[in-house]
Every structure is written in structure tokens, then in C-alpha cells.
C-alpha positions, -999 to 999 in steps of 0.1 A, spaced: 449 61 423 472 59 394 490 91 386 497 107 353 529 99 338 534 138 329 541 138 371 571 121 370 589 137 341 618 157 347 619 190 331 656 191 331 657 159 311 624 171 286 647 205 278 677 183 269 651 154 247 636 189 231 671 201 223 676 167 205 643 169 186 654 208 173 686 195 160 672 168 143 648 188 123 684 197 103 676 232 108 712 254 94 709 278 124 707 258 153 728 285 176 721 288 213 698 320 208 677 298 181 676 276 208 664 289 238 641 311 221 626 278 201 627 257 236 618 288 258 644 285 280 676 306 294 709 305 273 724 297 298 707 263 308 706 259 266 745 260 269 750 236 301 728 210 280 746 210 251 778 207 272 762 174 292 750 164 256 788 170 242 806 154 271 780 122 257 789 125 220 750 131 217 755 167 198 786 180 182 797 216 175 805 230 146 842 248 147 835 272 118 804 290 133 797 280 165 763 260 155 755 221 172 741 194 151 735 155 159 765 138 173 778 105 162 764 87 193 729 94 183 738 75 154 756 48 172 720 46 190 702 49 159 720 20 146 707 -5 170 675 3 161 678 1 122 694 -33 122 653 -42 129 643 -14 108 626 -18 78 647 -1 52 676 -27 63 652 -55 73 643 -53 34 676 -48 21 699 -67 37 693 -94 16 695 -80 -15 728 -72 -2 738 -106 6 728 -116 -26 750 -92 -43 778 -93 -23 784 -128 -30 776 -120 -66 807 -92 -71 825 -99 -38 830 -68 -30 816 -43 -2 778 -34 -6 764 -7 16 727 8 22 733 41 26 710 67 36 711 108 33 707 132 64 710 168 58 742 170 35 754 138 50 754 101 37 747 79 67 761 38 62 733 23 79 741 -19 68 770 -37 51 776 -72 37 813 -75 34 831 -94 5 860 -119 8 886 -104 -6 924 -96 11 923 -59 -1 892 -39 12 882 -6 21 879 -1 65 840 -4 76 823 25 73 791 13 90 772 38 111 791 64 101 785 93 75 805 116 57 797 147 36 771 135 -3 801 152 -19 830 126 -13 806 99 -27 781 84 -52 756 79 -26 755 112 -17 758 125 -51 736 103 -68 706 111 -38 716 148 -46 716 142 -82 676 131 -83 668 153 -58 655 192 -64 677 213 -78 678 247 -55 703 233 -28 730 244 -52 720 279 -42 720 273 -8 753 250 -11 766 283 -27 763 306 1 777 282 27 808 280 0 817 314 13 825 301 50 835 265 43 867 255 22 857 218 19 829 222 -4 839 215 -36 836 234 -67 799 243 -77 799 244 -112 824 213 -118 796 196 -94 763 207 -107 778 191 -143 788 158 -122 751 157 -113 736 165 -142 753 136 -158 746 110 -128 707 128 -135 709 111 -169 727 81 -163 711 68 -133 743 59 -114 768 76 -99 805 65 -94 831 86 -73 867 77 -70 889 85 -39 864 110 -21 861 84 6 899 80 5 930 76 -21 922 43 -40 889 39 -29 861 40 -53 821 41 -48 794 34 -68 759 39 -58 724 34 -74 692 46 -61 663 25 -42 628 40 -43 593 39 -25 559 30 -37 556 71 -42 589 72 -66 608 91 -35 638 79 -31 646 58 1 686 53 0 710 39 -19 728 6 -31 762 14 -26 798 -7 -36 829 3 -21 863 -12 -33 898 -6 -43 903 12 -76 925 -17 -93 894 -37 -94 870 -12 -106 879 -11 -141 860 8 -164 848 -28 -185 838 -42 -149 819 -11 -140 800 -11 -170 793 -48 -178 792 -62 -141 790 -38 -117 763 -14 -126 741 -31 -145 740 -60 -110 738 -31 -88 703 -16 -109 691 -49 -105 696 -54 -69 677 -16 -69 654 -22 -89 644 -58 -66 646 -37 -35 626 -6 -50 594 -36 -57 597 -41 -18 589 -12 -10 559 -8 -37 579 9 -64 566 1 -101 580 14 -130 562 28 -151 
């Protein structure tokens, strides 16, 4: 007789893979009360899984008020997986393509949360380059992925960006960056200098699904000596919508 599978699970490990599941729902309150409540568990066992998940880089906590999100080894994890993924299966060689085009660093970057997430790269040749950023994310304000992704997105996370302003220094101005993203709105492409370090300048465009939602974004990184405005403009960009616009038809996108 072949026994249910339910009969071998371990409940210890199914509180810890629910824990993981409720913080990957992006939820702003994910506290140890919100927790146990949510799970149905004690605090206390809440707070001796998040330590074991901590220890494992699996969750991190959040100095400023105590809350947990994702950790970078869920990422790490993640990674392995995308490299067979779709999103890069499909891009990856529109990346190649471009990459050998500009020969400079193209990324296909991906938002989580308030996050941009580097999910593939295609290095360039050149001596002076930015470090890898693959599988690793950093706040939509320090770049033109995240702006951009922000930009064509709704509206009404300004107003909740604005009342985490009050405990966060990092977040930067609101009304110097709803202008910023009213303009990338119009233009269609975003380009950020030094938020992802002194010299370093991104520029991102937006790849969409056969709905018109936006699946990630194109993204160059490279030194600001070689992103002059005339090579922005006449190179750059208008390669970088093209590569976009042949990864957006992948996925079923049509302009209209």
C-alpha cells in the first residue's frame, strides 16, 4: 500500500516553506505578529524560523523597523532556475546581439517590490567596465530600470513611497522624482547616471507581453566617458528600442 505523500511531510519544515511563501507575496508588514497570526503559529517558533532562515541568507531583516523580506540566497536560488527560464531563454539573445552591437554591458532586469533584480548579462569587451551586477538587485530609484518600470507603471505608489519617506532617509526626493518619471512616461526610456555608483551610467528600455504589461527591462550599464549625450541619442537608445521592441514580438507584443 502506497502512502500519501502528506505522511511524510514535516511540519517544522512546511512552517518555514509557508514563511517563505508570506514574504514573497511583498507584503510591507511582514512583522513576527503578521506572521504567526497569517501562518497560525506561536511567535516564538515564527522567530526561531526566521533565525534558521537568517543564519541561511534565505530572509533578511530590515534594521529600520524590525520587518523580514526575501534574502539574497533566495535569489541566488532563483537564479539557477531563470538561466532556463523563459524571460531569459528569450532574451538572452537579443542581448548577445546587442552587446556585440555597442560593446557595452546589457542586462535583463526585472522589478520585485521596490527592487530591480539583474537576472542575465552579456558582457562587452572593453578594459573599463562596471563590476557584475548579476543576480543581484538594488533599490528602482538608483537606476533606469527601476525608474523606467516605475515610470509606466500606476501612478499611486508615490503616495505610498511618501509615507515610508518619513522613516527611511534613502528615498529620494518625491517631487524631483515624480518629474523624472513623468518625462521617462513620455520619452520611453530612461537613463540614470551614478545611482548604481560614481561614473556609472544606466540606461534601460522596456520589454512587454502579448497583454502590453510590462515583463522587464533592456538595460546598458557603462562608464560615463562613453555615454555621451550624441551616442545616447543616435546609437544607444534608438539600438536599445529595437532590441525591445524584437524581444516584446517574443513574447506576443504588437503594437498597435
Amino acid at each position: 500500500m502506497v502512502k500519501d505523500k502528506s505522511t511524510y511531510a514535516v511540519r517544522t519544515v512546511e512552517n518555514a516553506l509557508d514563511i517563505l511563501d508570506a514574504l514573497a507575496d511583498e507584503i510591507s508588514d511582514a512583522s513576527i505578529p503578521y506572521l504567526a497570526k497569517r501562518l497560525g503559529i506561536s511567535r516564538n517558533k515564527v522567530f526561531r524560523l526566521l533565525v534558521t532562515l537568517e543564519n541561511r541568507g534565505l530572509v533578511e531583516r530590515e534594521e529600520w523597523n524590525g520587518n523580514y523580506r526575501l534574502g539574497l540566497s533566495t535569489v541566488e536560488l532563483a537564479q539557477r532556475f531563470l538561466q532556463s527560464a523563459s524571460v531569459v531563454r528569450h532574451a538572452h539573445p537579443v542581448m548577445e546581439g546587442l552587446a556585440r552591437k555597442l560593446d557595452e554591458a546589457i542586462y535583463m532586469t526585472v522589478l520585485r517590490g521596490d527592487e530591480v533584480l539583474f537576472l542575465d548579462m552579456v558582457d562587452c569587451d572593453q578594459k573599463v567596465k562596471a563590476a557584475s551586477l548579476i543576480g543581484k538587485r538594488a533599490p528602482f530609484f538608483t537606476n533606469a530600470a527601476g525608474k523606467l518600470i516605475k515610470a509606466m507603471e500606476s501612478r499611486d505608489f508615490l503616495e505610498k513611497l511618501a509615507k515610508r519617506r518619513r522613516m527611511r532617509e534613502d528615498l529620494p526626493d518625491l517631487a524631483s522624482l515624480e518629474k523624472e518619471l513623468n518625462a521617462i512616461r513620455e520619452k520611453g526610456v530612461a537613463v540614470d547616471n551614478g545611482g548604481l555608483g560614481e561614473g556609472v551610467i544606466s540606461v534601460a528600455v522596456a520589454v512587454r507581453d502579448y497583454a502590453g504589461k510590462i515583463v522587464g527591462a533592456l538595460t546598458l550599464l557603462g562608464p560615463s566617458f562613453r555615454m555621451v549625450t550624441s551616442r545616447l541619442e543616435s546609437e544607444i537608445i534608438p539600438s536599445l528600442k529595437e532590441g525591445a521592441d524584437m524581444l516584446s514580438m517574443k513574447f506576443g507584443y504588437a503594437r498597435v
